[in-house]
N, C-alpha and C positions, 0 to 999 in steps of 0.2 A: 504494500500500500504506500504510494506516494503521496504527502500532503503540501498545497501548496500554501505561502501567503506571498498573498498580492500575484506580480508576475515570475515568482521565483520559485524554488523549492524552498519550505520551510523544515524537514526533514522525510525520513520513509521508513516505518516500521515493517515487517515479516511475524504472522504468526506459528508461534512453534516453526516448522519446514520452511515455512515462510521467511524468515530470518535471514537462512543462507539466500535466498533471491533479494532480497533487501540490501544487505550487502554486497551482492554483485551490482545493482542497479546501483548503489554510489559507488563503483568500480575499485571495491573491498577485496574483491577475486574476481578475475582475469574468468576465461567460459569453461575453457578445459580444467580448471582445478574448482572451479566450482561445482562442474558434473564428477569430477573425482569424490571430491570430501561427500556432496549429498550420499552417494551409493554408499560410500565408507561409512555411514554415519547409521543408516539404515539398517547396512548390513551388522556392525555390533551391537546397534539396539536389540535387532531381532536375536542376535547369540545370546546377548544380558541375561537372560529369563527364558527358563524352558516353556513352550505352550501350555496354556493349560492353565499355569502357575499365578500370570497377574492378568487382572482386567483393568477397566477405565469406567464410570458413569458420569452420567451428568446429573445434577441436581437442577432442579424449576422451583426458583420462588424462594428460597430464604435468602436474606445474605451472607454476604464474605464468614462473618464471625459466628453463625451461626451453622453453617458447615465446617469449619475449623474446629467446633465444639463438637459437632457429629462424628466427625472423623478420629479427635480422641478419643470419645469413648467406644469405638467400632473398632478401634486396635488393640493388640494387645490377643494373649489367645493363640500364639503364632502366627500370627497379621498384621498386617500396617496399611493403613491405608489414609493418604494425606490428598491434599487438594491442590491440582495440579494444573489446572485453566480458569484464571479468574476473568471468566469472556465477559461479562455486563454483571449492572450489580444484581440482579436474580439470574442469575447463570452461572455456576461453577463445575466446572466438570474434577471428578476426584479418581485418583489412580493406587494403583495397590497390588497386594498379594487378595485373589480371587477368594478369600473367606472372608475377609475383611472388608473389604467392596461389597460383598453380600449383606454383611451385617449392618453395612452403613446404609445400604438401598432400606434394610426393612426399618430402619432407623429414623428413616428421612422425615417422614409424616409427622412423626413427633418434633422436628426441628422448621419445622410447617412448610415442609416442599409438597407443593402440588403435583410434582413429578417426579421420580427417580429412576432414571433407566439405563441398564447398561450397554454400553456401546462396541461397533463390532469391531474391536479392534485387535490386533495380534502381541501386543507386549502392553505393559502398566509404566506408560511413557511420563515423563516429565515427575518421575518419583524416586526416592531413592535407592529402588531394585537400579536403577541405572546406572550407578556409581559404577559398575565394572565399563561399563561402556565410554563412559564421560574420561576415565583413566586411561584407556586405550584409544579414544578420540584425542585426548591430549597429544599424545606421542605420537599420531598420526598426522596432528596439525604440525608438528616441529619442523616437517617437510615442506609443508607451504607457502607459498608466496602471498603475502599480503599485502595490500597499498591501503596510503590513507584516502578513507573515504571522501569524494569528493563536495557532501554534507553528513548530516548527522543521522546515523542510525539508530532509533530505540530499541533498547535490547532487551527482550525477552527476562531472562534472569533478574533486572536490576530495573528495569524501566527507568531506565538513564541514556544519554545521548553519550553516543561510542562516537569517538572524532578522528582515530589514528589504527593501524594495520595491526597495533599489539594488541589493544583493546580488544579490536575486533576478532584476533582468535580468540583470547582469553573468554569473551561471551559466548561464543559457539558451543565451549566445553561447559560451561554454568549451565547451560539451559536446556542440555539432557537431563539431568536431573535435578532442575529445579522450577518452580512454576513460571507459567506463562502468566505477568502480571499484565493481563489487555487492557482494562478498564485503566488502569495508572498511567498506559501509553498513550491512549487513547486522548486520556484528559492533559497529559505535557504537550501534548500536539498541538491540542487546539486553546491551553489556556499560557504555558512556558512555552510555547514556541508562535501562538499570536497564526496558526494556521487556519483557514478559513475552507476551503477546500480537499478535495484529494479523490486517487482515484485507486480501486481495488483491483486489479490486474491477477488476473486467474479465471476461472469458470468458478461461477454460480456469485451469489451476492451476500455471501454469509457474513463479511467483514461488513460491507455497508448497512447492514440489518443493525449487527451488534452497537457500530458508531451510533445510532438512533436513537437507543437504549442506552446510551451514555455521554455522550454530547448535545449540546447545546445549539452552538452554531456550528459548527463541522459538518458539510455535507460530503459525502465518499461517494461518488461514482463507478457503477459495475463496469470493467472494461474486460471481461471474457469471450466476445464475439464479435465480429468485426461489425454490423448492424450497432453495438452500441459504442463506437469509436465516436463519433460525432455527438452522442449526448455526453460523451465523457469529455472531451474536449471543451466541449459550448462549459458545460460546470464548470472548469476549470478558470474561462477565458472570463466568463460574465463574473465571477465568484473576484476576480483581479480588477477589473473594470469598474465594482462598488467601491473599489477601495481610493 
């Protein structure tokens, strides 16, 4: 997601996967070591944890601190299970060992989620089963080539603007196992970075739903199809033109 103010870039966050494209787009990684590290990155996540072993859910409806309270008391037992995508403020999705997650779904209702469902995913990403990975990610990044970004990236792990190619490894390894703070990014964009615009770059419009749900003035524009290149642009252009 790139966000602009006025006629310039005001910076461009990545969620979770997202990130490494974020940091290519401010030309953080060069295209062949970007396509390197994604696969690299994927492929030790998926080793981390045998199948089976962790899930992911998402939680509707309470907030931040109230799934944080859920998810203490759902561990423990031989399980952990912590909160791992803070997407909006009634949206948390939580990752774990697959008892744990269970406990925390049938736990939700009493932490007043109107939903809790788990999701179909193959590892319990952005937790700290992924510590083996995030250690072997490190020493995989030692090989890479990094530039400094030509603006600022919010990084996932820290929701803080990365400005230089050290930085920017250093996040890439944080944010396997540790949450996706959206909402915090979301809000430096368009309140510490004075962004007015931006556009979502991918298929589907899940990022610009989310911004909705947590900004104010920040509009995000889907740009996954070439049909909506022209509305993503006109956003972009008219959103500068107010200013």
């Amino acid at each position: 997601m790139l966000a602009a103010r006025g006629a310039g870039c005001a910076g461009v966050a990545g969620h979770s996967l997202g990130e490494y494209s974020a940091i290519g787009a401010a030309g953080g990684l060069g295209v062949e070591d970007l396509v390197r590290t994604v696969r690299r990155r994927g492929e030790l996540m998926q080793l981390a944890v045998p199948v089976g072993e962790g899930a992911m859910s998402a939680v509707l409806g309470p907030p931040r601190d109230a799934v944080e309270a859920a998810c203490r008391e759902a561990s423990g037992g031989g399980g952990v299970v912590v909160a791992a995508n803070f997407n909006a403020p009634d949206q948390t999705v939580v990752s774990g060992h697959k008892i744990a997650v269970d406990r925390l779904v049938a736990l939700a209702p009493k932490a007043g989620a109107r939903k809790a469902m788990l999701l179909p995913v193959s590892a319990p990403f952005h937790s700290p089963m992924m510590e083996p990975a995030a250690e072997r990610m490190e020493e995989f990044l030692e090989g890479v080539r990094f530039r400094d970004p030509a603006f600022p990236v919010i990084a996932n792990a820290s929701a803080a603007p990365v400005k230089d190619g050290e930085s920017a490894r250093r996040t890439l390894v944080a944010q396997i196992a540790s949450p996706v703070r959206w909402v915090e990014t979301m809000k430096l964009l368009e309140e510490g970075f004075e962004a007015t615009s931006g556009v979502e770059f991918g298929a589907g419009r899940v990022l610009a739903g989310l911004s909705r749900r947590i900004n104010e003035k920040l509009r995000i524009a889907p740009f996954g199809t070439p049909d909506e290149l022209d509305a993503a642009v006109a956003s972009v252009v008219g959103a500068a033109a107010q200013r």
